[in-house]
DSSP file (Angstrom, degrees, kcal/mol; ACC not computed):
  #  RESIDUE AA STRUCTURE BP1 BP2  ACC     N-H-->O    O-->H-N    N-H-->O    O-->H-N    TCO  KAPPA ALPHA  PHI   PSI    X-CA   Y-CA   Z-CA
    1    1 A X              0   0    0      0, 0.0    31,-0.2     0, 0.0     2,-0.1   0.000 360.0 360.0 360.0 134.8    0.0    0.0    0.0
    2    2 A X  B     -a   32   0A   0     29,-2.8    31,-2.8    74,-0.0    74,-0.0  -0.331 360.0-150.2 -70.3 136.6    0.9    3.3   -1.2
    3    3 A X        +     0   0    0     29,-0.2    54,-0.6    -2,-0.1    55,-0.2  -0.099  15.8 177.3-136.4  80.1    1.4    6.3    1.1
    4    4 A X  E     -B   56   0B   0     52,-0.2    31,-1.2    53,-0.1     2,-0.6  -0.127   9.5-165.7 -78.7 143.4    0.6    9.9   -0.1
    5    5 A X  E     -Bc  55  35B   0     50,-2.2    50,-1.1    29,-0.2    31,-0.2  -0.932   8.6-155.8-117.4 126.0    0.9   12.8    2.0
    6    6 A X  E     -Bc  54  36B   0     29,-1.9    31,-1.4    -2,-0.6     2,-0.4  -0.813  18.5-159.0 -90.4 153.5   -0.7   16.5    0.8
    7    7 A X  E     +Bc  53  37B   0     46,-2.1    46,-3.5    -2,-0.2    45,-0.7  -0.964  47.1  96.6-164.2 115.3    1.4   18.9    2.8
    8    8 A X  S    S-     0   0    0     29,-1.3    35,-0.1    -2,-0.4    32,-0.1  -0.941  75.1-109.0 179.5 171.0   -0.6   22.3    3.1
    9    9 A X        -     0   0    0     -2,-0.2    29,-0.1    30,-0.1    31,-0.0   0.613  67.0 -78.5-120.9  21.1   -2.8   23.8    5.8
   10   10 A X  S    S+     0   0    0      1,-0.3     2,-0.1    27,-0.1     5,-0.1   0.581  79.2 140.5 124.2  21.2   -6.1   23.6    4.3
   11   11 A X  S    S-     0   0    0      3,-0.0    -1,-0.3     1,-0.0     4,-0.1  -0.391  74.3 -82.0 -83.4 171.4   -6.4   26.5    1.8
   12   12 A X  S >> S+     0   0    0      2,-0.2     4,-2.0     3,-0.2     3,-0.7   0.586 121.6  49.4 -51.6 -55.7   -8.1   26.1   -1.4
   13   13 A X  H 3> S+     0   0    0      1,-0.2     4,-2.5     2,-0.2     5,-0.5   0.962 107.3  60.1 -59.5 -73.4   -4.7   24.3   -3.7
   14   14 A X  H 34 S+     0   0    0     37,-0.2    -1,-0.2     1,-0.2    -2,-0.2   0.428 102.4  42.2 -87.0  45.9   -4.3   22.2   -1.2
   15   15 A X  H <> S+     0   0    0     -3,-0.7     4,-3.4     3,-0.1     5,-0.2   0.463 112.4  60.3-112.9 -44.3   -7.9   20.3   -1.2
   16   16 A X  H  X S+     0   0    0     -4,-2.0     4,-4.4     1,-0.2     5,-0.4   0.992 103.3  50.1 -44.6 -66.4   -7.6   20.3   -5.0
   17   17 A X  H  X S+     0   0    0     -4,-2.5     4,-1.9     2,-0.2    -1,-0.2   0.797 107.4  48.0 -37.8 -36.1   -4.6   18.4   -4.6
   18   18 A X  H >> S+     0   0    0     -5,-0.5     4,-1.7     1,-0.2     3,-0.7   0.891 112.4  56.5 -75.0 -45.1   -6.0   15.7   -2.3
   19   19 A X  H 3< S+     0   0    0     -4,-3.4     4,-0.3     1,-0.2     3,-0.3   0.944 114.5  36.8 -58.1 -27.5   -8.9   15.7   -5.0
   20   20 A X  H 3< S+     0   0    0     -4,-4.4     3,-0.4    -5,-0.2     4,-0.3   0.842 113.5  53.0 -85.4 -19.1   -6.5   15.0   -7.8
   21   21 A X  H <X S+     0   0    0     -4,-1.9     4,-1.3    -3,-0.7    -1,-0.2   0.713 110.6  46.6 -97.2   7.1   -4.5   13.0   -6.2
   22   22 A X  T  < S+     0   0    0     -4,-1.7     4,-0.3    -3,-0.3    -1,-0.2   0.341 106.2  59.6 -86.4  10.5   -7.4   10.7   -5.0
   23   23 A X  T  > S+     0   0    0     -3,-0.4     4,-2.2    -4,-0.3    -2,-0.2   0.423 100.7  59.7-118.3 -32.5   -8.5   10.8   -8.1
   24   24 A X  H  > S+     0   0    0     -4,-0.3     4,-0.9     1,-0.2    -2,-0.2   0.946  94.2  64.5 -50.4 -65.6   -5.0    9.2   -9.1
   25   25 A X  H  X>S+     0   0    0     -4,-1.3     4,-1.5     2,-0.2     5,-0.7   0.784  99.7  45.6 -24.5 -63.1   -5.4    6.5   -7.3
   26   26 A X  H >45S+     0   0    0     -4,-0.3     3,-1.3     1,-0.2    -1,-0.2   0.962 113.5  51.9 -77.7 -25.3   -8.0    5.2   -9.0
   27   27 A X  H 3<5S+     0   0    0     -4,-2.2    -1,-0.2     1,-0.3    -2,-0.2   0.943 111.8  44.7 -71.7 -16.3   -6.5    5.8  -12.2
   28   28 A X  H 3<5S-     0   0    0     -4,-0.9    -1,-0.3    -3,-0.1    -2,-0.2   0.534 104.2-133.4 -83.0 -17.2   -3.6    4.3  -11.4
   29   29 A X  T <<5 +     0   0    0     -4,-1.5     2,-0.2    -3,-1.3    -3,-0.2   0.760  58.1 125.7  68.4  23.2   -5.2    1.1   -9.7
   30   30 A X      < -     0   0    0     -5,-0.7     2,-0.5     2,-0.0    -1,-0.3  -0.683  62.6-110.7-124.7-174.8   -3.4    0.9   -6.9
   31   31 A X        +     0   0    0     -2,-0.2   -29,-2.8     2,-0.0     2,-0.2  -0.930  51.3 156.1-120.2 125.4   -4.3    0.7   -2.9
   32   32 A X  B     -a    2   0A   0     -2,-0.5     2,-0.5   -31,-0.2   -29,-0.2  -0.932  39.1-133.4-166.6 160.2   -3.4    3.6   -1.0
   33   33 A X        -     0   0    0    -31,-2.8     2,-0.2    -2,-0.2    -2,-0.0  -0.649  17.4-160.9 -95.9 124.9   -3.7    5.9    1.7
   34   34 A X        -     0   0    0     -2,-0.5     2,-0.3   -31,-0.1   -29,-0.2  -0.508   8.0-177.6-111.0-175.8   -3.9    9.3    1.7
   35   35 A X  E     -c    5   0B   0    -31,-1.2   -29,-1.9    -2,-0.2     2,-0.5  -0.919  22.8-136.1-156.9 128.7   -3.3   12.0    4.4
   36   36 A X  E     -c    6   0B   0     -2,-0.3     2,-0.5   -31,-0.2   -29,-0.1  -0.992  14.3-157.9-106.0 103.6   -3.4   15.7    4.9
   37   37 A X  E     +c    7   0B   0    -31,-1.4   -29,-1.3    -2,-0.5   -27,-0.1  -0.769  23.8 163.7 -69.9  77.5   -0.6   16.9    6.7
   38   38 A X        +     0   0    0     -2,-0.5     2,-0.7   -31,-0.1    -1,-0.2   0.881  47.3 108.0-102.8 -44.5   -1.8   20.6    8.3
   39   39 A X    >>  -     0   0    0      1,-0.1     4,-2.3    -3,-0.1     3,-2.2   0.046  56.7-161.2 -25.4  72.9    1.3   20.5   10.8
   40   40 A X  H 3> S+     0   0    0     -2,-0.7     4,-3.7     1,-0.2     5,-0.2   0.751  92.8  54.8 -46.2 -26.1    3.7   22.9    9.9
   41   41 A X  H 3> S+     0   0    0      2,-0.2     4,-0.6     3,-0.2    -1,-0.2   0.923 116.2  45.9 -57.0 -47.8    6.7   21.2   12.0
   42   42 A X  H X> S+     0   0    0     -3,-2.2     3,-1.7     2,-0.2     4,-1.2   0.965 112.8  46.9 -67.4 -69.6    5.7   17.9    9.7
   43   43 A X  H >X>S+     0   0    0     -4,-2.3     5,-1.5     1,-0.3     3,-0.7   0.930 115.9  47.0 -54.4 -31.1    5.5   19.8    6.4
   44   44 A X  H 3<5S+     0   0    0     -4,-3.7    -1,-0.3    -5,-0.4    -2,-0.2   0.604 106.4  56.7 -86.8  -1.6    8.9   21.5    7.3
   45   45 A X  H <<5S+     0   0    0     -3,-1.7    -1,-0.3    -4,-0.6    -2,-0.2   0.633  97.2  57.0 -70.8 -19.4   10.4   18.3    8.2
   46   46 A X  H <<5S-     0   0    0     -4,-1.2    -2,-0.2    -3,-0.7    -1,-0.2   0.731 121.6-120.8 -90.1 -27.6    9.5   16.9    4.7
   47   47 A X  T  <5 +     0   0    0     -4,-0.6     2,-0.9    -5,-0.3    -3,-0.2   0.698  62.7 153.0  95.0  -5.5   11.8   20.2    4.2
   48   48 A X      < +     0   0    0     -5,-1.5    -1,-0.3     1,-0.2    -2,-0.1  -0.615  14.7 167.2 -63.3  95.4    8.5   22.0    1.9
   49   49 A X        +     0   0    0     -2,-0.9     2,-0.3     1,-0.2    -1,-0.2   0.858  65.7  49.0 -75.2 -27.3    8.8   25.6    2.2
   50   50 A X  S    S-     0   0    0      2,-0.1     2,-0.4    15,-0.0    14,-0.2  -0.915  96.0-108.8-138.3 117.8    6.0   26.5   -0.9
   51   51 A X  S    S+     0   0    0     -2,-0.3     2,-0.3    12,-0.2   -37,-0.2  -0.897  88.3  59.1-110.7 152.2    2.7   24.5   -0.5
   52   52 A X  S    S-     0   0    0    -45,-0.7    12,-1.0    -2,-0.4    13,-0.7   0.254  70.9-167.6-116.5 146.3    0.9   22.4   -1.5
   53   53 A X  E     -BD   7  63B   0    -46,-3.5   -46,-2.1    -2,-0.3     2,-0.2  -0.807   9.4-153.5-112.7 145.1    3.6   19.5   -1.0
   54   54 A X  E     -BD   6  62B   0      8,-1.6     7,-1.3    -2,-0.3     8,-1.0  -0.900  15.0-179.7-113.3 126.2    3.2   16.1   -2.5
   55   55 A X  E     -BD   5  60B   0    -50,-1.1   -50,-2.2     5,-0.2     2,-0.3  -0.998   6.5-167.4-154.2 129.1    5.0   13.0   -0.6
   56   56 A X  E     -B    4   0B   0      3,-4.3   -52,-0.2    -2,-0.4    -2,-0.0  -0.606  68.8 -21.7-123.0  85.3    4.7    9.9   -1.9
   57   57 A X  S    S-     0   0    0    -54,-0.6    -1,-0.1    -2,-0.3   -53,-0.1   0.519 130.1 -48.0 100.8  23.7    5.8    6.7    0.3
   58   58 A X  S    S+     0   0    0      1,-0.3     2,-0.5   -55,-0.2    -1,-0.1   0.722 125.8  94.6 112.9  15.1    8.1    9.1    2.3
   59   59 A X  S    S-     0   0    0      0, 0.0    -3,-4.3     0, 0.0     2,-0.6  -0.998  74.7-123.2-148.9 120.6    9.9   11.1   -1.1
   60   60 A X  E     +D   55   0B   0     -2,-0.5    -5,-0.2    -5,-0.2     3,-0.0  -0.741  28.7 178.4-111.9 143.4    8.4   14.4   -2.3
   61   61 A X  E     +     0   0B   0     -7,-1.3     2,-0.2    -2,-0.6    -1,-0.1   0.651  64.4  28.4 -93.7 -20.9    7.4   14.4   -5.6
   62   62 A X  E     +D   54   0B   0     -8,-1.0    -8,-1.6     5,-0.0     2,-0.2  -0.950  46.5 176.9-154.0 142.0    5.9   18.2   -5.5
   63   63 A X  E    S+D   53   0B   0     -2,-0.2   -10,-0.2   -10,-0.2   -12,-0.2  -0.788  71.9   3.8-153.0 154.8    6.0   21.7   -4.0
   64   64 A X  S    S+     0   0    0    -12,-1.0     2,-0.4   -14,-0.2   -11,-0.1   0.427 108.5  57.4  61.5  29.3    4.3   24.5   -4.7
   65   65 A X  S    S-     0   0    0    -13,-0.7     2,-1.3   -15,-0.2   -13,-0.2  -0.973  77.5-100.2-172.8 168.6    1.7   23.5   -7.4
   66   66 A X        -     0   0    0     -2,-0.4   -13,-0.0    -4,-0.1   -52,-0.0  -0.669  42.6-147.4 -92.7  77.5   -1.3   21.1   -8.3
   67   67 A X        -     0   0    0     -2,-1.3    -5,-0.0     1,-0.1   -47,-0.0   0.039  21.1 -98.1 -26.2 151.8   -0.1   18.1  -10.5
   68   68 A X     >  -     0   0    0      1,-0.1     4,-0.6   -47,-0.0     5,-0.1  -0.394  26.9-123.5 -63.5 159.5   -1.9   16.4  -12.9
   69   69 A X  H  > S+     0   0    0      3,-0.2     4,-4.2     2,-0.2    -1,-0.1   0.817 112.0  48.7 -53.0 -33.0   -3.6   13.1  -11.9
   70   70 A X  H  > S+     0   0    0      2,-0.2     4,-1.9     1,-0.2    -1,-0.1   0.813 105.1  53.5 -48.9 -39.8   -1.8   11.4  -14.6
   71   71 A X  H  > S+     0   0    0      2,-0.2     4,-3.0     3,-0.2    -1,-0.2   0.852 116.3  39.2 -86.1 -24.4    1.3   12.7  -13.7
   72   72 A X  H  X S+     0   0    0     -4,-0.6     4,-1.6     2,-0.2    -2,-0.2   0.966 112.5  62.3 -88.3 -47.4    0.7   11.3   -9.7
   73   73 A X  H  < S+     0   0    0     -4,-4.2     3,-0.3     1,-0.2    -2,-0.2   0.844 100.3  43.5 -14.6 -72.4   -0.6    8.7  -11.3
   74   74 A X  H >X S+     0   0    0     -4,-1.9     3,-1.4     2,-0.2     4,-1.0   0.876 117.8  53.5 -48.3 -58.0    3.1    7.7  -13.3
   75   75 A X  H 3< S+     0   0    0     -4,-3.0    -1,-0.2     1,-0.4    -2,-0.2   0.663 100.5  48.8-113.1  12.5    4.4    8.3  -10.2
   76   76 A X  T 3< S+     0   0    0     -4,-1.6    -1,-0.4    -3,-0.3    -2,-0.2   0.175 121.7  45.8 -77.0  -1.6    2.2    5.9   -7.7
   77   77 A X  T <4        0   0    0     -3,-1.4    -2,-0.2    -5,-0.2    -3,-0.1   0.425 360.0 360.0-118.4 -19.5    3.1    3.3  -10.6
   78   78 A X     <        0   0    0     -4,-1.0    -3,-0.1    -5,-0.1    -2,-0.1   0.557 360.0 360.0 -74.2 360.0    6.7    4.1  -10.8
């Protein structure tokens, strides 16, 4: 099981982002769990200055903008 992290504190970008990237998930077929990370001491640990941050099994894929689903897609598959 996959584990993606949205790393924001709840503004408007990042809630898109959990929507695209749950939205990945199913394109992608795989089982995973997602999380929204509102803790700045946790988002700056990941070392995200500029949110929304993207963290995928513990490696961030994204910071400061809204990915495609395809592209979190490709990289829940990678």
């Amino acid at each position: 099981m996959k584990i993606v992290e949205v790393l924001g504190p709840g503004c408007n970008n990042c809630r898109r982002l959990e929507a695209v990237a749950r939205e990945a998930v199913v394109i992608a077929g795989v089982e995973a769990e997602i999380r929204h990370v509102t803790d700045y001491q946790e988002i700056l640990a990941h070392g995200v200055m500029s949110t929304p941050g993207l963290v995928i099994d513990g490696k961030v894929v994204s910071v400061g903008r809204i990915p495609s689903a395809s592209d979190i897609a490709g990289w829940l598959t990678a």
